[in-house]
C-alpha positions as CSV (number, residue, x, y, z in Angstrom):
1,X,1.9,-38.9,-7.1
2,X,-1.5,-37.6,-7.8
3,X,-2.4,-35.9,-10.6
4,X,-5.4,-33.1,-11.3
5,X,-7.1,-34.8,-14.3
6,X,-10.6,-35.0,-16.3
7,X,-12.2,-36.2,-13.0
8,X,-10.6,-33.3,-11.0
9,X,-12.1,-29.7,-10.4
10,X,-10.4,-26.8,-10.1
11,X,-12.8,-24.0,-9.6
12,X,-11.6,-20.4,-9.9
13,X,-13.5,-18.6,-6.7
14,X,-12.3,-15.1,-7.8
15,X,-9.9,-12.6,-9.8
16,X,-9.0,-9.6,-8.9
17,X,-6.4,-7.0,-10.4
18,X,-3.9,-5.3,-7.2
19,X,-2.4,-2.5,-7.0
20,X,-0.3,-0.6,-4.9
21,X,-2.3,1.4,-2.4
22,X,0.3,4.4,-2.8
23,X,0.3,6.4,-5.9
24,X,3.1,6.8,-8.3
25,X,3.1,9.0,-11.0
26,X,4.0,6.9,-14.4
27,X,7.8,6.4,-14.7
28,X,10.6,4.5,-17.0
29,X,13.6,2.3,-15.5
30,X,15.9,1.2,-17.9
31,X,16.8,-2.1,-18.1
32,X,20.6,-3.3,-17.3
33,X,23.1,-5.1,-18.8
34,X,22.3,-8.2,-17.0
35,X,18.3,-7.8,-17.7
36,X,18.9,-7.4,-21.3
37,X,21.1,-11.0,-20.9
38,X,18.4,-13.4,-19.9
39,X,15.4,-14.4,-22.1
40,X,12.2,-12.8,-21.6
41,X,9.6,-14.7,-19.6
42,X,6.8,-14.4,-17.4
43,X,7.0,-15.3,-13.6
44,X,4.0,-16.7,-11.9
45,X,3.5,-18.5,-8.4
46,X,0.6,-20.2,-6.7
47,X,0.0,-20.4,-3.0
48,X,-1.7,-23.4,-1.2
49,X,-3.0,-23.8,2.0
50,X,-4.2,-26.4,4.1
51,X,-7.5,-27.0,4.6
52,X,-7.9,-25.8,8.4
53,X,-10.2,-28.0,10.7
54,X,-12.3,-25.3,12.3
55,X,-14.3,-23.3,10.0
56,X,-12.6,-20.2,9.0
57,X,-13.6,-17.1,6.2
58,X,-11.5,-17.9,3.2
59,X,-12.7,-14.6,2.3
60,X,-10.9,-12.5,5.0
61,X,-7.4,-15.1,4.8
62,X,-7.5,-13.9,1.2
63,X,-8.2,-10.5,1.8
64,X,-5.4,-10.4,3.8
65,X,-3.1,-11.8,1.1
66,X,-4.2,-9.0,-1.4
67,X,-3.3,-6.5,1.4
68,X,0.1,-7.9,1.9
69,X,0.4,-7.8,-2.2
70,X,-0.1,-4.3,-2.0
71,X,2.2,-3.4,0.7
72,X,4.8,-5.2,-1.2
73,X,4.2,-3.6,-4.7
74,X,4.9,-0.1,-3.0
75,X,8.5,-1.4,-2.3
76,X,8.8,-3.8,-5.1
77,X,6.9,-1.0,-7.8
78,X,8.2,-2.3,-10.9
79,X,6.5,-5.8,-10.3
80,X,3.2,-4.0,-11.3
81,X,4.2,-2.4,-14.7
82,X,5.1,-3.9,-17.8
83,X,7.9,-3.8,-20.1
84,X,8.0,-1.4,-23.1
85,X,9.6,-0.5,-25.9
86,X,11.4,3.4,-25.7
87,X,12.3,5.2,-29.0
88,X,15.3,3.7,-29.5
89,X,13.3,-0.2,-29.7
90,X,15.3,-1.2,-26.2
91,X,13.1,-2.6,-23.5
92,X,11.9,-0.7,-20.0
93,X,9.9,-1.0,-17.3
94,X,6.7,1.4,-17.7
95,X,5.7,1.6,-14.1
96,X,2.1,2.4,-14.3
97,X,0.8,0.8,-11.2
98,X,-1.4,-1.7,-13.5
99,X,-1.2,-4.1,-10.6
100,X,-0.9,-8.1,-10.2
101,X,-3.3,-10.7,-10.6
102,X,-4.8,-12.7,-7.6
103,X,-6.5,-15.8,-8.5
104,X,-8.5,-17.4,-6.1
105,X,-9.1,-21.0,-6.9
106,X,-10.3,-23.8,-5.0
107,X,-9.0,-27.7,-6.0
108,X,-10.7,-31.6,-4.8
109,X,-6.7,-32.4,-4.9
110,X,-4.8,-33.4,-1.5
111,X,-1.9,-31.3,-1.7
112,X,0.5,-34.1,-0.6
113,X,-1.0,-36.3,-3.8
114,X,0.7,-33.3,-6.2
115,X,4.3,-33.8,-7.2
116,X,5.8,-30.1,-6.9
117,X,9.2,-31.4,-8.0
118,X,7.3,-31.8,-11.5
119,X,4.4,-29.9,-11.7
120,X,3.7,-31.2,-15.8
121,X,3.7,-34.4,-14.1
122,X,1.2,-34.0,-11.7
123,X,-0.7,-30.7,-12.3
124,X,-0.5,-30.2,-16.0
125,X,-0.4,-26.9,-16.3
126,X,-4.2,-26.2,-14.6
127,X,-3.3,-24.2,-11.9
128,X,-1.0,-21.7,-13.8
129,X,-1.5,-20.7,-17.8
């Protein structure tokens, strides 16, 4: 399996901040039982596409992703606030709209040379913090 190392390039094209295209007015959801059960931990995912063989604009394929992202976050709200601290010291959700980050990042890597199975393996942590 391939791997993305010194001789690799991964080049961050952009990064932008979404955000639900509806408004909400800032609200609390208290975590449940089961929430408070399992460690706390940060959830990120990457996205990869094949390069096509007819020239298209990245630009508009991504700005349709970030639209999508935005349509979601009005259903899945609490994805784009964080998690707070109330009087008491128990953890919420602060829905605040803040938004999600979209990375756009280009790599010289053929995606069938990456070992998804074991991504410490083969991408080392580059594409993700």
């Amino acid at each position: 399996m391939g791997v993305i190392n010194e001789d690799s390039w991964i080049k961050v094209n952009r990064t932008e901040v979404v955000a639900s295209k509806q408004l909400w007015h800032d609200h609390w959801l208290p975590l449940t039982n089961l929430d408070l059960l399992v460690p706390p931990f940060e959830v990120g995912s990457f996205f990869y596409y094949k390069k096509p063989h007819e020239p298209v604009d990245v630009t508009t394929m991504v700005d349709a992703l970030k639209t999508s992202v935005s349509q979601a976050l009005i259903l899945f709200y609490p994805l784009a606030g964080e998690i707070v601290h109330n009087s008491a010291g128990e953890p919420e959700i602060h829905y605040n709209n803040k938004g999600v980050e979209v990375i756009e990042a280009a790599a010289d890597v053929e995606i069938r040379e990456l070992n998804f199975h074991n991504p410490d393996e083969s991408i080392e942590g580059k594409l993700m913090p």
